[in-house]
Steps between C-alpha positions, in 0.01 A plus 500: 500500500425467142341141518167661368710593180421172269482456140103493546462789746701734294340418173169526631616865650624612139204367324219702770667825330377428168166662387203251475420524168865374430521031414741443800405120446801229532581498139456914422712706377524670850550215688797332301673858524468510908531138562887501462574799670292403767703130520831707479387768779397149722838410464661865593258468841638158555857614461435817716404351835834264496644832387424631810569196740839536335494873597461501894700326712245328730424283171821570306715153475872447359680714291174766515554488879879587503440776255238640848699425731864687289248818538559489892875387495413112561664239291396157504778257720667286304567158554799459722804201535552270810834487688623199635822439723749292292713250702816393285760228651848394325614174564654543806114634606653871535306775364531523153470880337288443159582751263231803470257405190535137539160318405432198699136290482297323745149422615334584136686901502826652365667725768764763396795577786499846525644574809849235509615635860161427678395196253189685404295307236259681291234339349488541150097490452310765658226469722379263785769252459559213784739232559567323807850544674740257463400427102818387342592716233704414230753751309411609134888579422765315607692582861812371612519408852093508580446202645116591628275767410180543708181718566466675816225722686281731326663857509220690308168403389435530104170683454247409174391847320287756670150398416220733376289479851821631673644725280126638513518575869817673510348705224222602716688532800709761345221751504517403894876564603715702273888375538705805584854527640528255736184509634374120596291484175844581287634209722301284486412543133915480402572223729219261386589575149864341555491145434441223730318720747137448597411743761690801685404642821626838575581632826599876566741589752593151586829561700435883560421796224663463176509109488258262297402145578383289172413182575450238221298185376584313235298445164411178624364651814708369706849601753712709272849278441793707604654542113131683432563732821888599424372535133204748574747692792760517209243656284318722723752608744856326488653439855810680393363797433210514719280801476706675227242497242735213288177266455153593411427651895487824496861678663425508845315198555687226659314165378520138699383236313407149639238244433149402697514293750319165544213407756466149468164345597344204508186419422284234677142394323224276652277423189183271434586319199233308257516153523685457167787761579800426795731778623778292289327603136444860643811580691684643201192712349477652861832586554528665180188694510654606844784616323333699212307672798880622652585578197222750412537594835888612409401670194334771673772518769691813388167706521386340836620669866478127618361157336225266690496162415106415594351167562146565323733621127637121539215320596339685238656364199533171658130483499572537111677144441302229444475223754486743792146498668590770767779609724474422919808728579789658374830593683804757404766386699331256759278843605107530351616867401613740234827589426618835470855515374715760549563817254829259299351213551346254249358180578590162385338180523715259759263181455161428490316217711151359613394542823 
């Protein structure tokens, strides 16, 4: 917008409003009195268009941005911890109850035990954190009778910080879908705030008037793990007290949480290869460009009736890798067809072969 405003342009401007028969020569009086204005009103130009990038949100980044998006009610999600299962044997190889706050290490993290009657482990450094199950881990204080100490499944995804591209979108989409007592955007918008939840799909009248189905993905787009489900139940609508009002559901609304389903599919490829590439250099590229399709495919799942897995989306970013010269045929589940999965369904990738 002000581009046009340079030190020359503006200069030139001040020194067209002096008379004539004035010496506006480099050197004059005149001139040395406007040049450093001039240089110093370049500068406030300069400083005025990132001004204003900084000012509206569709250019606003970081800390600017969360000052927009506090004006509509949005705060920026934080980086969240993983949850692991613990599994703790004595000698005998009984269970062994850790006491709650015990640290333990393994795989490269520090995991806190913060719930001793289930053998939760928490880990203690936020964000996308994974270890593989069955990592040994090793006790930072001393326990007598723990004879083995071990990682189990993934309970709850960690999730890195909210980045500026999202955090824009739910900005925007506020003006949208206003969030008002109970209605699906309130849902939605409270249940994908909690942490280690992706996606929720809301369903009125599930079992009959008066009841609400929410059903869940995980941050890491994938099947919700049962601790994430009982946790966002607990939270939104505890089974003890359903439709009482206890959680954040309004009184009156009996809520049933659960978690997507998976459609499993696999995906068949017939490609023409250049002479220099073999299926055995490509097969791991292609199945996880496969894979990156699901999972963009998931993260639009709570705001699609029903998701299509499509033949031409793959072959299209195959086409991208190098090596391949062109695809023959492509197959979703031995059939030449699109998918269309069900309403809580998400798909995931079984195996992919040449055909």
């Amino acid at each position: 917008m002000y581009e046009t405003k340079t030190y020359a342009s503006i200069l030139s401007d001040c020194l067209s409003t002096i008379s004539a028969d004035l010496d506006t020569r480099e050197g004059s009086i005149i001139y040395d009195a406007l040049a450093p204005t001039c240089a110093q009103l370049a500068i406030f130009y300069t400083e005025l268009s990132t001004l204003l990038d900084r000012a509206f949100p569709d250019t606003a980044t970081s800390d600017d941005l969360d000052r927009k998006a506090a004006e509509r009610g949005i705060a920026r999600e934080q980086a969240t911890y993983a949850q692991y299962q613990g599994l703790f044997l004595d000698g005998s190889g009984n269970t062994f109850t850790s006491i709650e706050g015990s640290r333990f290490s393994g795989g490269g993290v520090n995991y806190t035990l913060t719930d001793s009657a289930n053998g939760i482990l928490t880990v203690e450094t936020a964000g996308d954190v994974t270890v593989s199950a069955g990592t040994t881990l090793l006790p930072l204080e001393y326990h007598a009778d723990l004879a083995s100490a071990t990682l189990g499944a993934l309970l709850i995804s960690g999730a890195e910080i909210e980045d500026d591209d999202t955090l824009r979108s739910r900005y925007f989409a506020s003006f949208e879908s206003q969030s008002f007592g109970g209605n699906i955007a309130d849902y939605q918008s409270r249940t994908q705030a909690m942490d280690g939840v992706g996606g929720a799909k809301i369903i009125r009248a599930a079992s009959g008037g008066g009841t609400v189905e929410v059903i869940l993905v995980g941050s890491d787009w994938a099947v919700a793990s049962d601790a994430l489900v009982s946790q966002v139940q607990t939270a939104l609508d505890p089974t003890q007290n359903q439709g009482d009002g206890v959680g954040l559901a309004p009184i009156g609304h009996t809520v049933t949480v659960s978690s997507a389903q998976e459609c499993s599919i696999s995906v068949g490829v017939s490609l023409t290869l250049d002479d220099d590439t073999s299926w055995a250099n490509l097969e791991s590229e292609i199945t996880q460009v496969i894979q990156d399709y699901f999972t963009t495919l998931t993260e639009t799942w709570a705001n699609t009736d029903n998701l299509i897995v499509r033949i031409s989306q793959i072959e299209t970013r195959l086409l991208e890798i190098n090596g391949i010269i062109d695809i023959e045929g492509t197959t979703l589940n031995d059939l030449a067809k699109n998918i269309t999965l069900e309403a809580d369904e998400i798909p995931t990738l079984e195996e992919v072969s040449a055909l």
